[in-house]
Structures are given as structure tokens and as C-alpha cells.
C-alpha positions as CSV (number, residue, x, y, z in Angstrom):
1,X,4.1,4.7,13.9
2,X,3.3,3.3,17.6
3,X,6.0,0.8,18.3
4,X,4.6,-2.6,17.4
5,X,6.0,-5.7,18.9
6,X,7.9,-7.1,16.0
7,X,9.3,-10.5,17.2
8,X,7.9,-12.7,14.5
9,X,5.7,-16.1,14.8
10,X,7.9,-19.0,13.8
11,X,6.5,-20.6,10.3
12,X,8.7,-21.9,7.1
13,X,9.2,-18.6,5.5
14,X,9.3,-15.8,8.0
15,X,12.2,-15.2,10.1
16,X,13.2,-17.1,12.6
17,X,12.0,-15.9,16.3
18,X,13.1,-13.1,17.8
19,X,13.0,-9.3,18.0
20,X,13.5,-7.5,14.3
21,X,15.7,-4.3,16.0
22,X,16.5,-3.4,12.2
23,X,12.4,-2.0,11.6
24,X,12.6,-0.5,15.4
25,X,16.3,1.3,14.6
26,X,15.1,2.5,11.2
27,X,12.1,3.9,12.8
28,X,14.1,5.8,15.6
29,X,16.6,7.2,13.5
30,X,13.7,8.7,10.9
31,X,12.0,10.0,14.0
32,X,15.1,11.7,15.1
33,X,15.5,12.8,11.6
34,X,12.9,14.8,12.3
35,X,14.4,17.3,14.5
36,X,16.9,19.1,12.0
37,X,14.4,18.7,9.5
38,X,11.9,21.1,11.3
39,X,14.4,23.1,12.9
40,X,15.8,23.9,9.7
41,X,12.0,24.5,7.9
42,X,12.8,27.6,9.9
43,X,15.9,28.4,7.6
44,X,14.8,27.2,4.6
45,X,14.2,29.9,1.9
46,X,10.9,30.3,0.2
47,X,9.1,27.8,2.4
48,X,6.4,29.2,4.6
49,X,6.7,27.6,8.0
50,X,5.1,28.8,11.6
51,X,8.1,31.3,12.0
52,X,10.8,31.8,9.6
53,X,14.3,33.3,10.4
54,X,16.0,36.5,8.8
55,X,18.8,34.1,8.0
56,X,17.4,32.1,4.9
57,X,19.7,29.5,2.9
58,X,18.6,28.0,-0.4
59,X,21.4,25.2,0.2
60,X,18.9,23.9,2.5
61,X,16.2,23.6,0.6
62,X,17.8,21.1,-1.5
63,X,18.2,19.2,1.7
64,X,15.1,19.4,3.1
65,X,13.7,18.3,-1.0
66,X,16.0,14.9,-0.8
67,X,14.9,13.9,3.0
68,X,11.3,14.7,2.2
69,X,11.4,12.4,-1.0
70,X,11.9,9.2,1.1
71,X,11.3,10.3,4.8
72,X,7.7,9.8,5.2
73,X,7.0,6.8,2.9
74,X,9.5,5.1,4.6
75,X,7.6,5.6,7.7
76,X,4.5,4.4,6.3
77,X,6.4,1.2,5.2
78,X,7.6,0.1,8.5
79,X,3.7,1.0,10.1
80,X,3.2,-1.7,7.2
81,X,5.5,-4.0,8.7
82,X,5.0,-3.1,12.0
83,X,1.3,-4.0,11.4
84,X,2.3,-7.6,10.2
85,X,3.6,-8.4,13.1
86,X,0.9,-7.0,15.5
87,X,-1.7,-9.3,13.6
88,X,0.3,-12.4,14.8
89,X,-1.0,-12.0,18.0
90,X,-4.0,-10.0,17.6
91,X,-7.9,-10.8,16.2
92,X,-9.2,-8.0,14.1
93,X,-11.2,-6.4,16.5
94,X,-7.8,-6.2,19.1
95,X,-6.4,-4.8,16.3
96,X,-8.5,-2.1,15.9
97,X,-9.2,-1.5,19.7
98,X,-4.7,-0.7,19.9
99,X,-5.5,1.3,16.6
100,X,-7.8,3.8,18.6
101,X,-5.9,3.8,21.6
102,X,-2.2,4.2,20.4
103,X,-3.4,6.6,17.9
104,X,-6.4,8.2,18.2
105,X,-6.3,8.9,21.4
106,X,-3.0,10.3,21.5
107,X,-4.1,12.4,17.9
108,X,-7.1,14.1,19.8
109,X,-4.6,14.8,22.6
110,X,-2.2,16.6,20.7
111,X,-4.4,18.4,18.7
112,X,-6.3,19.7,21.6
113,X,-3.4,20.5,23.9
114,X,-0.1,20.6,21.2
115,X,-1.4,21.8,18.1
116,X,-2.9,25.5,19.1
117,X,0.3,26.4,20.5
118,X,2.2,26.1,17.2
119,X,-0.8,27.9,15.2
120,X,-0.9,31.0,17.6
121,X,2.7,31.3,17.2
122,X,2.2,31.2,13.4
123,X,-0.6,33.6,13.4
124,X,1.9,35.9,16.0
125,X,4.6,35.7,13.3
126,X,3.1,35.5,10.1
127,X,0.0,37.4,10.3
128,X,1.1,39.9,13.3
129,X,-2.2,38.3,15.5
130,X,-2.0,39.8,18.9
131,X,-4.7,38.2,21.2
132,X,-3.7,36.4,23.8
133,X,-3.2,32.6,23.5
134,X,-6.2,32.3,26.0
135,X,-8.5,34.6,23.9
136,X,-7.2,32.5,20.8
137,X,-8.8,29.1,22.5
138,X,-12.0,30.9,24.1
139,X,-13.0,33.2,21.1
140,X,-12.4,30.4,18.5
141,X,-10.1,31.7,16.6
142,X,-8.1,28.3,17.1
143,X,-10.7,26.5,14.7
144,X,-10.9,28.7,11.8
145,X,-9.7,27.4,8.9
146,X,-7.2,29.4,7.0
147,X,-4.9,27.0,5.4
148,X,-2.7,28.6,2.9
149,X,0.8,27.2,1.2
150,X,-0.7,23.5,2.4
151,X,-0.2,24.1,6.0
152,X,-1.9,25.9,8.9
153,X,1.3,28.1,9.2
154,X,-1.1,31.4,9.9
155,X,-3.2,30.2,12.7
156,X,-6.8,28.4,12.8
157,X,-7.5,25.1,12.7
158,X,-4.5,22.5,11.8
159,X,-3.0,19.3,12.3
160,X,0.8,20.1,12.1
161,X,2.7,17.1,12.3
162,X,-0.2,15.3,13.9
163,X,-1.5,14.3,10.0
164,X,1.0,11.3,10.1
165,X,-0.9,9.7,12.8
166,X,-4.4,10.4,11.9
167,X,-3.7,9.2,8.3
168,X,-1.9,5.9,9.7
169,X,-4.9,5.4,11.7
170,X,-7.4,6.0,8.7
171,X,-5.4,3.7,6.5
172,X,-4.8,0.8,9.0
173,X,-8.7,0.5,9.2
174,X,-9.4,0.9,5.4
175,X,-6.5,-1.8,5.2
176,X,-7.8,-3.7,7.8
177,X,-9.5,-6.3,5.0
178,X,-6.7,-6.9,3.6
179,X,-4.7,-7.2,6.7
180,X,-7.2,-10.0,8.2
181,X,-7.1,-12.0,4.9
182,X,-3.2,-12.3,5.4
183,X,-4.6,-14.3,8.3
184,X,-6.2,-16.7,6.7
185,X,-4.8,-19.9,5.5
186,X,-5.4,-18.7,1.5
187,X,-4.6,-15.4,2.1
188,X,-1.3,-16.3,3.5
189,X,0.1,-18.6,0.9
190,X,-1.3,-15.9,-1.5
191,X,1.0,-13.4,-0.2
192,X,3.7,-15.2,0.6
193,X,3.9,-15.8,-3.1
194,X,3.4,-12.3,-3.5
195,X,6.4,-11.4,-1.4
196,X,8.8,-13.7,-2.7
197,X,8.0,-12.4,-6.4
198,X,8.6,-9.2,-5.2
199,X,12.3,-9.8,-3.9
200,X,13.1,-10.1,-7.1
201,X,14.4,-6.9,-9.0
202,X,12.2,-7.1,-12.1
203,X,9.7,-6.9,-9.9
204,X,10.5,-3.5,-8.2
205,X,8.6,-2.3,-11.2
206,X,5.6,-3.5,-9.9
207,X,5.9,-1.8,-7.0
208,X,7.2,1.5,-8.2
209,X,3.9,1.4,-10.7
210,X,1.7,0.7,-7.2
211,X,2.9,3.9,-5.4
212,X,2.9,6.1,-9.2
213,X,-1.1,5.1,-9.1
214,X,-1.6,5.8,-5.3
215,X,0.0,8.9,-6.3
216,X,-2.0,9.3,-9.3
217,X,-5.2,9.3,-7.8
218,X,-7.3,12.4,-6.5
219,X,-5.7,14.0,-3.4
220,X,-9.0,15.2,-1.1
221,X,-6.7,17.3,1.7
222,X,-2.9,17.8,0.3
223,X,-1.3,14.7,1.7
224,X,-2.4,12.2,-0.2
225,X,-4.0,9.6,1.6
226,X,-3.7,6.9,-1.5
227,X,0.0,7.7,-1.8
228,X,0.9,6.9,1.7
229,X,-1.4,3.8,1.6
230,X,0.8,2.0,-0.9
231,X,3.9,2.5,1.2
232,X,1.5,1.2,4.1
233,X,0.2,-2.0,2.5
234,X,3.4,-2.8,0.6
235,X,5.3,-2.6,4.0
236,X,2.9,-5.4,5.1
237,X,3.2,-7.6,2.3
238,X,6.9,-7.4,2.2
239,X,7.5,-9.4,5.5
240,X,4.9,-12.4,4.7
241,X,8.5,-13.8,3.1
242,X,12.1,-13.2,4.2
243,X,13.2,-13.6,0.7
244,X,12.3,-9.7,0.3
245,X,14.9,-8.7,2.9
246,X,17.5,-11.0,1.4
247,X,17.2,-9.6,-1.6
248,X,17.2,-6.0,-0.4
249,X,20.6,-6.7,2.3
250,X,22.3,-8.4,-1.1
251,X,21.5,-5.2,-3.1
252,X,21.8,-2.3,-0.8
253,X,24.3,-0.3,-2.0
254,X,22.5,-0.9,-5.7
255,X,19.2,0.4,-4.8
256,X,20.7,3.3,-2.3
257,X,22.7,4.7,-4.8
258,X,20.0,4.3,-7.5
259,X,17.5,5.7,-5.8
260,X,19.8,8.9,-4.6
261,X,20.5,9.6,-7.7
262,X,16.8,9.9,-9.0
263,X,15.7,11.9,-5.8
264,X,18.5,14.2,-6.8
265,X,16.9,14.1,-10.5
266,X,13.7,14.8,-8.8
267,X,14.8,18.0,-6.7
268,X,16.5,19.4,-9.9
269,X,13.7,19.3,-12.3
270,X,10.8,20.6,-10.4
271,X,10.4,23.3,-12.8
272,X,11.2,21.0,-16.4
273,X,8.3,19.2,-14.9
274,X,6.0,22.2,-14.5
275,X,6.6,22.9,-17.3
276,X,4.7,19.7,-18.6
277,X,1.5,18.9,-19.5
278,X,-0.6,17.1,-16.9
279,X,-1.9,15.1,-17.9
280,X,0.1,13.5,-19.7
281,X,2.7,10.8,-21.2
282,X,6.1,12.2,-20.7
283,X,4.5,13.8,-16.9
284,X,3.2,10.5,-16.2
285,X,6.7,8.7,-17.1
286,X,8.7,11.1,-15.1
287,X,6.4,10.1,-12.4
288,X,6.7,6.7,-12.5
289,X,10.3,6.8,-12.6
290,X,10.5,9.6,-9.4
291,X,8.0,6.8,-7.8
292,X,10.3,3.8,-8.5
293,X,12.9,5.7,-6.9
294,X,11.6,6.3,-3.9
295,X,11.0,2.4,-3.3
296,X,14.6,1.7,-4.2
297,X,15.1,4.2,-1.5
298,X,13.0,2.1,0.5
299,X,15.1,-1.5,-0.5
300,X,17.7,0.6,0.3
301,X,17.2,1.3,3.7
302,X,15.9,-1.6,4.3
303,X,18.8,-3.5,3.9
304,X,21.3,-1.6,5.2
305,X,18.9,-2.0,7.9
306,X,19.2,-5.4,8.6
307,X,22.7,-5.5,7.5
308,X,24.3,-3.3,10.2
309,X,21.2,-2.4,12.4
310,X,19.4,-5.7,13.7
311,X,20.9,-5.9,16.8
312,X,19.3,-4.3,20.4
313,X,21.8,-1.9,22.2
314,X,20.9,0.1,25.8
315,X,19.9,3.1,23.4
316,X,17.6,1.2,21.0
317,X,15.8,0.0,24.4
318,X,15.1,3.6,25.5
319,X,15.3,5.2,22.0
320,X,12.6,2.4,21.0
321,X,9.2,3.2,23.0
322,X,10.1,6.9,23.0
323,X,10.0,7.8,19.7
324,X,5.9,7.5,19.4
325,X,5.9,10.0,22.0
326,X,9.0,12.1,21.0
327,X,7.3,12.5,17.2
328,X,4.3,13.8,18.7
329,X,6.0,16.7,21.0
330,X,9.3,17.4,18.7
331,X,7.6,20.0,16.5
332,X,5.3,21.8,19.2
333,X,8.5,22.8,20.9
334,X,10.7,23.1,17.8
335,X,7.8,26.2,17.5
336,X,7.5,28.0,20.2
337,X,11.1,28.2,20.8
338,X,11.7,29.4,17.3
339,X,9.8,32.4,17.9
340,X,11.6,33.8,20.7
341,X,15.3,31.9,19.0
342,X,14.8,33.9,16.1
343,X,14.9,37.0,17.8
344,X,18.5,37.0,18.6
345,X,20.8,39.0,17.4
346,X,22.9,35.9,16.2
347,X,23.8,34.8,13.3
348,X,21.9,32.0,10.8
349,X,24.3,28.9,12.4
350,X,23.9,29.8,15.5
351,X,20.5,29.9,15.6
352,X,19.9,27.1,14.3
353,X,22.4,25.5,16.7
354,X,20.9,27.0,19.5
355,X,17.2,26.3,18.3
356,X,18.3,22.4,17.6
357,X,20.3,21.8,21.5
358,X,17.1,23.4,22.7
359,X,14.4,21.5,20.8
360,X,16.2,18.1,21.6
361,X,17.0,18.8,25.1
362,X,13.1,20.1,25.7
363,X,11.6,17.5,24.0
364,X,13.3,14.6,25.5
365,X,12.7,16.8,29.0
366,X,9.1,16.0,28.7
367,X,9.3,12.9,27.2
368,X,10.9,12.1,30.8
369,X,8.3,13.6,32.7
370,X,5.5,12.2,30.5
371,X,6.7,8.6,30.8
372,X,6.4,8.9,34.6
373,X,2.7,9.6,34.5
374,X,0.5,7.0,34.2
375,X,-2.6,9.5,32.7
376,X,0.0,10.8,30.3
377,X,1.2,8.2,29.1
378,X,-1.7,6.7,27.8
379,X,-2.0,10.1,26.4
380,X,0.9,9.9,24.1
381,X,0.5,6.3,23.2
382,X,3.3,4.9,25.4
383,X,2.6,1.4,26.5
């Protein structure tokens, strides 16, 4: 998710030079997304989480289950396309060199310095833990692993929201092959053909069927890393032809409202769908169909994208190289201030109001102070 520089090289079918603010505004805004997400992972009923409020609300879990269906493939998508454009003016090997800097570096960082914080708060809340946050580091107790509910929500070692980068770093040098043959004379023409196929609407199918068999295949850690590739590598493919984000500005309100209604579908048959067989036929259809929605959320957003969002504003040029950063501190502080928000002898709505003012306005704090730093910055993957 590092901001790549997507001004595009001239050629007969990519868009014509010049900065492509629709990919950098759809990133922001799904970063900033993020922060009522989390804060409200605190309010959400029945879904374990670092800390959790008295005030619970079923209403939003319905909310959280429609964001999450498109949220983080659609950030996977615009790495994708973000990577596209990074390979116009880089070899392999500076690819891969920015690949360890923008985002290993910055996910060893975090998950030395930002990632214990949020897992001793977790153990505090959900397990009662009551060492000190300096005997937590010292004794170890940071490292073991007690994941339960997928997530490292009662202390010892975990990622938090850290798994985003560390998968996109994974899958951008497992990709890499693929990526360098787009380089190449025949690979270019052989995705450019690909691209323009898949601007058509028949072809959605084909895509939908790509992400059902990432999906499909075996999940080694609980976010699958196959899943999230086929957003990856079909955000890549998609801008080796401008016909694709043609087609999906013409046919934005289609797809949109398509694919809303089958992530409301999705939300409102998790248990029909227990109830299948897997594996299975009708499991596997349903599936496919909860897949193909999620890229017509994707053609979705990406045109209305580039339909009312490709234009650079003053806060796309300081929203833009702060959202690497911001994504990587948001949930750290959305944590610890939760535990003491909580506390209050408030109501549900006003702590979450109170918990969001104060996760924005601390996060963008440091984001100030770490862009002033030279050692920091490099840190947190700002350029």
C-alpha cells in the first residue's frame, strides 16, 4: 500500500501522461475508512477485539460485515496497480530493493515498537494480565503465541494490522515473475490483450472465478494469502489497457449496485451457508457468486473513481504520502486509548465519538511529528 508513483509511461493503450489521482484518492479514502472501522471493532457485538466496550450494538456488525467484504481486496487491487506503474521506471531488482524498504522495514518497525502495545492492552482487558508493559517485553511474554478467535486479541505474539503489509510484501515478490514479464515486449502485448478482454462484462466471470479459486485454496495462517494475491495480480493486469477503466466509469452505478446487493446477500446468509456441506456444489456456487461480487465492487469503485475522483486537490497532496504511515499507527492508538475510553461512565455514542476525535486527532499528531524526522521516516515508509 506504499504510495507508488502512478503517472503512467506514454504508449498506444495506457493513459495518456500524467498523475492517476483516482488510484491515490481511492487509496486515501479506504485508509481513512479504517478509523471507524476499528474504533467501532470496539462496539461491535460478538467480535472479540483488544478491548471491547459494555455498550455493544449488533446494528454494527452488519456494518463492519459489508465494509470488510470489499475493504481489503480493494486495497490489494490498487497495490496491483500501483505496482504497474512502479515497474515503468524500475528493473526487477529496484523493484524489489523499494519492496524491502517501504515495507519491510517499516513492518519490523511496527511490530517491534507498535504491535506489543496493542497485545498488552489486550492481555490487560481480556485476560486480566497485570505485569507491567516492561516486564511483558523483558520476560517474553510479548512472543508467546496465543492466538485465539484469528487474532492476537489476548496478548503474545501478533501482527495486528501489520499482516496487510507483510502479505503485500510476500505477494509482490512471489508476483514478481509475472510482474517482470509484463516488461517484456511479449509479455506486454499478452496482457494488454488480456486487459482489454477483461473490460468487457462477460468477462467479469473470469475474474470472479480467479478470486473464488484463490479463495478456494488452503489458507496456511487465517488470511489467506492466495485470496488476496488475486486482487493483487488482477489490479496489475487491469491497467496494461485503459479499456478496463472505460468500461468500469461507463458501468459504475451497474456494478456498485450489483455488487451491494450480493455483499448484503453475503452478510445475511452466513448461517444458510454453515449450514452447507463443504465441500461442495451448492457451497462452492454460493462462493463463486459472493466472489463475483466483490469484484463488481471493485469495477465499482473503480469507476466512480475515475469518474469524480481523478483530479489532485491540496488534501489529496497531504492526504496522499500520509496514508502509508497513518495505516500503520491508526490502530496502535485506536488501542490503547480504548482501554482507558471505555472506562467512562458514558454512554455507547459517546464513546465511540470520543474514542474516534481522539484516534484521528492522535494519529495524525504523530504522523506530524514523524514526517519531520528524517530516522522516522524511513521508519514508516514515507519517502
Amino acid at each position: 500500500m506504499p504510495r507508488e508513483d502512478t503517472t503512467p509511461v506514454a504508449s498506444a493503450e495506457t493513459p495518456k501522461p500524467g498523475r492517476i489521482h483516482y488510484i491515490d484518492w481511492l487509496r486515501v479514502l479506504a485508509v481513512l475508512l479504517l478509523f471507524p472501522f476499528h474504533v467501532s471493532r470496539v462496539f461491535n457485538y460478538g467480535d472479540p477485539f483488544y478491548v471491547k466496550s459494555e455498550h455493544l450494538s449488533m446494528a454494527l456488525n452488519y456494518v463492519l460485515g459489508f465494509i470488510d467484504y470489499w475493504h481489503m481486496p480493494l486495497l490489494f487491487l490498487l497495490a496491483g496497480s500501483s505496482s504497474y506503474f512502479a515497474l515503468r521506471k524500475r528493473n526487477g531488482s529496484q523493484y524489489v530493493a523499494e519492496r524491502v524498504k517501504r515495507l519491510l522495514v517499516p513492518f519490523l518497525f511496527g511490530w517491534l515498537v507498535l504491535i506489543p502495545p496493542q497485545t498488552w492492552y489486550g492481555a490487560r482487558f481480556n485476560l486480566g494480565y497485570d505485569q507491567s508493559f516492561w516486564y511483558y517485553l523483558a520476560s517474553g511474554d510479548w512472543l508467546v503465541f496465543n492466538i485465539r478467535d484469528g487474532g492476537d486479541y489476548y496478548g503474545g505474539f501478533g501482527m495486528g494490522q501489520l499482516w496487510f503489509i507483510l502479505w503485500l510484501f510476500v505477494i509482490s515478490l512471489v508476483a514478481l515473475p509475472l510482474l517482470l514479464w509484463g516488461r517484456s515486449d511479449k509479455g506486454r502485448a499478452a496482457l494488454e490483450r488480456f486487459a482489454r478482454r477483461l473490460a468487457r462484462p462477460a468477462w467479469w466471470l473470469l475474474a470472479g472465478f480467479i478470486i473464488f479459486v484463490g479463495e478456494a485454496l488452503p489458507d496456511p495462517v487465517g488470511k489467506n494469502p492466495f485470496y488476496y494475491a488475486a486482487f493483487f495480480v488482477l489490479g496489475y493486469l487491469i491497467m496494461f489497457d485503459r479499456a478496463f477503466v472505460e468500461s468500469a466509469e461507463k458501468y459504475r452505478l451497474v456494478t456498485l449496485a450489483l455488487g451491494t446487493v450480493l455483499a448484503v446477500a453475503w452478510m445475511t446468509t452466513g448461517s444458510f451457508r454453515d449450514s452447507l456441506p463443504d465441500p461442495g456444489v451448492p457451497i462452492a456456487l454460493i462462493s463463486f457468486v459472493g466472489n463475483l461480487g466483490r469484484w463488481l465492487m471493485m469495477v465499482g469503485l473503480l469507476g466512480m473513481g475515475k469518474a469524480y475522483l481523478d483530479r489532485s486537490t491540496p488534501a489529496l497532496q497531504y492526504l496522499a504520502p500520509a496514508s502509508y504511515p497513518i495505516y500503520i499507527l491508526h490502530q496502535t492508538v485506536i488501542v490503547v486509548a480504548a482501554f482507558y475510553i471505555v472506562q467512562l461512565a458514558i454512554g455507547g455514542v459517546a464513546q465511540w465519538l470520543v474514542l474516534f476525535v481522539t484516534a484521528v486527532g492522535v494519529t495524525f499528531g504523530l504522523y506530524e511529528v514523524v514526517r519531520r524526522v528524517p530516522g522516522l521516516r524511513m521508519l514508516l515508509g514515507i519517502k
